[in-house]
C-alpha positions in Angstrom: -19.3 3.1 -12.2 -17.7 0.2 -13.5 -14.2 0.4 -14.7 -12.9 0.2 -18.4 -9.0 -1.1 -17.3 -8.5 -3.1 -14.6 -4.5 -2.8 -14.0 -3.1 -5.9 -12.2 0.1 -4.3 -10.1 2.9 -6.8 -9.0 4.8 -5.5 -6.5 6.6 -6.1 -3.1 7.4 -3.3 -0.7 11.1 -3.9 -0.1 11.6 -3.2 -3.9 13.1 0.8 -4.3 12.1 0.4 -8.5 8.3 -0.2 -7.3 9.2 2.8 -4.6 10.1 5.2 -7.5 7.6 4.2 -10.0 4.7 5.3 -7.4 4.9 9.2 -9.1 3.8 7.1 -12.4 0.9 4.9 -10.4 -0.5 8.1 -8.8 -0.6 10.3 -12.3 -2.2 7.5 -14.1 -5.1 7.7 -11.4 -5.3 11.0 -11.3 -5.5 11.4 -14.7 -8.3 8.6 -15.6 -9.6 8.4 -11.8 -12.1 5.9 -11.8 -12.1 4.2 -15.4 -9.2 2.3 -14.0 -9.2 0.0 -11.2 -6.1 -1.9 -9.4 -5.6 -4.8 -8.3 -2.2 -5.8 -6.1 -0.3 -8.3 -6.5 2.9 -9.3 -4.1 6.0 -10.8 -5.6 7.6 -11.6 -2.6 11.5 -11.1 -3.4 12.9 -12.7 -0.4 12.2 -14.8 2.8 15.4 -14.7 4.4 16.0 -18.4 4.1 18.0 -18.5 0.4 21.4 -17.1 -0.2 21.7 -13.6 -1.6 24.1 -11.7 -3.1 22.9 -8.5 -2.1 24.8 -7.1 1.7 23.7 -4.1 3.5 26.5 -2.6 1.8 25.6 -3.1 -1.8 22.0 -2.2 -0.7 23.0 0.7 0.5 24.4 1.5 -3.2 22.0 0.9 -4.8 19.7 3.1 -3.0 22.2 6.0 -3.3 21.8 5.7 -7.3 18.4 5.1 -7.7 17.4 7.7 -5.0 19.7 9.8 -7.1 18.7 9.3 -10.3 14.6 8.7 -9.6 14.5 11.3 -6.7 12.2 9.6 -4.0 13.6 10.1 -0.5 15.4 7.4 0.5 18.0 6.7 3.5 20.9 5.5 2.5 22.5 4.5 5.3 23.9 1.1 5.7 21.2 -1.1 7.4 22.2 -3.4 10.1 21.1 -6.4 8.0 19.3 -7.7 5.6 15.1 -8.0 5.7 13.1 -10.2 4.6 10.0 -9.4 2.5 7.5 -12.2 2.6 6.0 -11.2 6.5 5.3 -7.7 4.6 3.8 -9.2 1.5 1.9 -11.7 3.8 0.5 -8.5 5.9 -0.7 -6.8 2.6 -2.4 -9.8 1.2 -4.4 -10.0 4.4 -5.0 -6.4 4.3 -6.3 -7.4 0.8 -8.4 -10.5 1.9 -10.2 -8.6 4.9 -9.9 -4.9 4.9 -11.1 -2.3 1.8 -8.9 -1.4 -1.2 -8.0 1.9 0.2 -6.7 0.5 3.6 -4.3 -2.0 1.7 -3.1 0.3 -0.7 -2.4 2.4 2.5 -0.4 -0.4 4.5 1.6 -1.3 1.1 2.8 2.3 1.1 3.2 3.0 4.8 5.2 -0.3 4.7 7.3 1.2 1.9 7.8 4.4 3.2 9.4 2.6 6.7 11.7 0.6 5.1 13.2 3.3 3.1 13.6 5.8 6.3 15.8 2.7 7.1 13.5 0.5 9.2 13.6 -3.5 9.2 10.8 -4.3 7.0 10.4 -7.9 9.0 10.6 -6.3 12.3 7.2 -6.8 13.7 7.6 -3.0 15.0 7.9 -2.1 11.4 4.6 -4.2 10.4 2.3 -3.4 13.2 3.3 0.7 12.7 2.7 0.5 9.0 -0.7 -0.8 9.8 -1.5 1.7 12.6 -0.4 4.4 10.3 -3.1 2.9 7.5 -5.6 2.6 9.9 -6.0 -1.2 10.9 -6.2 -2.7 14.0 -2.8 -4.7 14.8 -5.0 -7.3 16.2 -6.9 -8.0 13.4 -4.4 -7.6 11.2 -2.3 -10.3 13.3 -5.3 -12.9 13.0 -5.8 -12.0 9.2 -2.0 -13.0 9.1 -2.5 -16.2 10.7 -5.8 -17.5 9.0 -4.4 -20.1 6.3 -6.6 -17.9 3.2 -4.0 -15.4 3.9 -1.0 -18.1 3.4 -2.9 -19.6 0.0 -3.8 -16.3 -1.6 0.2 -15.0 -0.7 1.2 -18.3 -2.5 -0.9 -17.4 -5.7 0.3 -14.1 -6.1 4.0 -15.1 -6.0 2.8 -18.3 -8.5 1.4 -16.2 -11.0 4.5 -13.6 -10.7 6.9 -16.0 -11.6 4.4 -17.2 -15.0 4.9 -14.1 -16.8 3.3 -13.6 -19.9 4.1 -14.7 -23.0 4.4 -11.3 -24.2 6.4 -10.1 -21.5 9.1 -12.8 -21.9 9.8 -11.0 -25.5 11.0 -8.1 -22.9 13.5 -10.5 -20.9 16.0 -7.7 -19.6 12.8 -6.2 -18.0 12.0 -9.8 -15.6 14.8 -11.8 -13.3 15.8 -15.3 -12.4 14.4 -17.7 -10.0 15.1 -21.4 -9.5 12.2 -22.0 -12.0 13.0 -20.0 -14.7 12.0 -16.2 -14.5 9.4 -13.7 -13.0 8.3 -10.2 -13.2 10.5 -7.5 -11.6 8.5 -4.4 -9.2 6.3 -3.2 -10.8 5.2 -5.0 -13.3 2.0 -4.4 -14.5 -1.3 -6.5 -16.5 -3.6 -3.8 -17.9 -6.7 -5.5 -19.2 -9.1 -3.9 -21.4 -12.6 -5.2 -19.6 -15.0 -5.2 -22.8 -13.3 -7.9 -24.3 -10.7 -9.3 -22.0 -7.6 -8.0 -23.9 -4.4 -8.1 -21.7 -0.8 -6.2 -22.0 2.3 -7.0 -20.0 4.2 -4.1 -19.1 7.3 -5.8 -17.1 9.3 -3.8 -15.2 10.3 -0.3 -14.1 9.1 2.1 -17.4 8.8 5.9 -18.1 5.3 7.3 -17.3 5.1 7.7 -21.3 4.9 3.7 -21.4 1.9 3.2 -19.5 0.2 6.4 -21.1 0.4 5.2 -24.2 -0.6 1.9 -23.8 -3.8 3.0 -21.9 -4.2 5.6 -24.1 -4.5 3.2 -27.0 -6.2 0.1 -25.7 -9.1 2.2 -24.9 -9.0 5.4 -27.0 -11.9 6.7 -25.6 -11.1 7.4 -21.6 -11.5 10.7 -20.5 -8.2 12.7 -19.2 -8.3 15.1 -16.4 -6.4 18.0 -16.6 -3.0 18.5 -13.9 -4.2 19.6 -10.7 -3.1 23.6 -10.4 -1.7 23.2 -6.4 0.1 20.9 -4.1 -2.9 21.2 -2.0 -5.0 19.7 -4.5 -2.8 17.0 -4.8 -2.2 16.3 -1.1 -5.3 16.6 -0.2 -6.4 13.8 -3.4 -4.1 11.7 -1.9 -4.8 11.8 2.3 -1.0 10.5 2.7 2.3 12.2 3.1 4.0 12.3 -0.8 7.5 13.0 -2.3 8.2 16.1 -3.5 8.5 14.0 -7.2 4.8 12.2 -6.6 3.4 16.0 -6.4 5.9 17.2 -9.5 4.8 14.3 -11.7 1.1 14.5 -10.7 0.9 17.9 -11.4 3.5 17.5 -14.4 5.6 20.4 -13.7 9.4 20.1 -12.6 11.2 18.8 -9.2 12.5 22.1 -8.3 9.1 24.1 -8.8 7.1 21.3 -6.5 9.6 21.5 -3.7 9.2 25.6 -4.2 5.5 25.5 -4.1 5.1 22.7 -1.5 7.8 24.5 1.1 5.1 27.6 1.1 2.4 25.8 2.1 3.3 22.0 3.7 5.7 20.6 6.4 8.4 18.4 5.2 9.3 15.5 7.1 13.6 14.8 5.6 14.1 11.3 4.0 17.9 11.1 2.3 18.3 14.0 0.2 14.3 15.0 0.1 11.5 14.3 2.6 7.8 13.7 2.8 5.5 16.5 2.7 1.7 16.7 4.7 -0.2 19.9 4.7 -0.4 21.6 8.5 
């Protein structure tokens, strides 16, 4: 069936805010399943050639309070150096250009997961496991990378990132600078309303409440499914190792009660201060 939203997601996998916003990406689904569609977009944050202020140190910080405070497992240990984003975002896009939705949407999040257990997300090991874990061949995948499409279409998606909206620019805290002006921050989403073309911003890292409300009232009449009643429902929905805060915010029931539930029945695998859970 055709879908009544079609949400545009900008992202980039090196960003931790677009890491701890995937609890609110995965209720949305579940919760209006296939009367939304997705679309992925890559910001591309940084190609290794331009001055940052950011060190391994500060990174290392930052993931220590937002690991903290948004509860995705994340390691925090000081990383050697600095990675680059682009050769990820380049990967996905080429996912995107030859591969199905699913298997994209699987690289982005295998790439993610990686880089916060504290791998290089440049390192060519790092890419080429990401896509083995999502099911591609590292072959293809390298000629995808290499075909000039792949190059173009990355070029578009970090164009349109950096035109926001009007209507997001009202929200300015919410985007950040670049030498031409400014540009959405991860995530950032464009949820269109398909019967007539309407189109919201929602810049930036938001409470789940934000995006429910807004989908809620640009079509009023999309169905809701009710919480799933187990972790293995919601593992099993999913096919991919999830957070103990992705199964609590699915399911809409507290941190502490989804690590309780999901230790009885799935095998953690420890990430910082929590871990990624797959049913035996």
């Amino acid at each position: 069936m055709a879908a009544d939203v079609v949400i545009t997601e900008y992202t980039d996998p090196a960003c931790p805010w677009a890491f701890s916003a995937e609890p609110f990406r995965r209720r949305l689904s579940w919760l209006y399943g296939e009367q939304l569609a997705w679309e992925v977009r890559m910001v591309g944050l940084s190609d290794g050639n331009g001055a940052s202020h950011f060190t391994p140190e500060k990174l290392s910080e930052a993931y220590k309070k937002i690991s903290r405070e948004h509860k995705m497992p994340i390691d925090t240990r000081v990383r050697e150096r600095m990675a680059a984003s682009v050769p990820a975002c380049r990967a996905v896009v080429a996912a995107r250009l030859n591969a199905s939705y699913d298997q994209t949407r699987a690289l982005l999040r295998r790439l993610r997961v990686r880089t916060m257990s504290g791998e290089l997300l440049d390192a060519p090991e790092t890419i080429d496991g990401a896509a083995r874990d999502a099911g591609i061949d590292v072959e293809a995948l390298h000629r995808w990378i290499e075909d000039p499409a792949t190059q173009s279409a990355l070029d578009e998606d970090m164009a349109a990132a950096r035109q926001p909206m009007p209507a997001a620019r009202v929200l300015d805290a919410k985007l950040a600078n670049w030498s031409g002006g400014r540009r959405y921050t991860c995530p950032s989403y464009e949820i269109e309303r398909q019967v007539d073309g309407v189109r919201i911003a929602v810049p930036g890292f938001q409470p789940f409440a934000v995006y429910d409300v807004i989908t809620a009232n640009l079509v009023p009449g999309l169905e809701r499914r009710e919480p799933p009643t187990s972790v293995e429902d919601v593992l099993a929905w999913t096919g991919t190792p999830l957070a103990s805060i992705e199964v609590a915010t699915v399911m809409d029931i507290s941190f502490e009660d989804a690590r309780e539930h999901l230790g009885r029945v799935a095998v953690e695998h420890p990430v910082g201060f929590d871990g990624f859970w797959t049913l035996p």
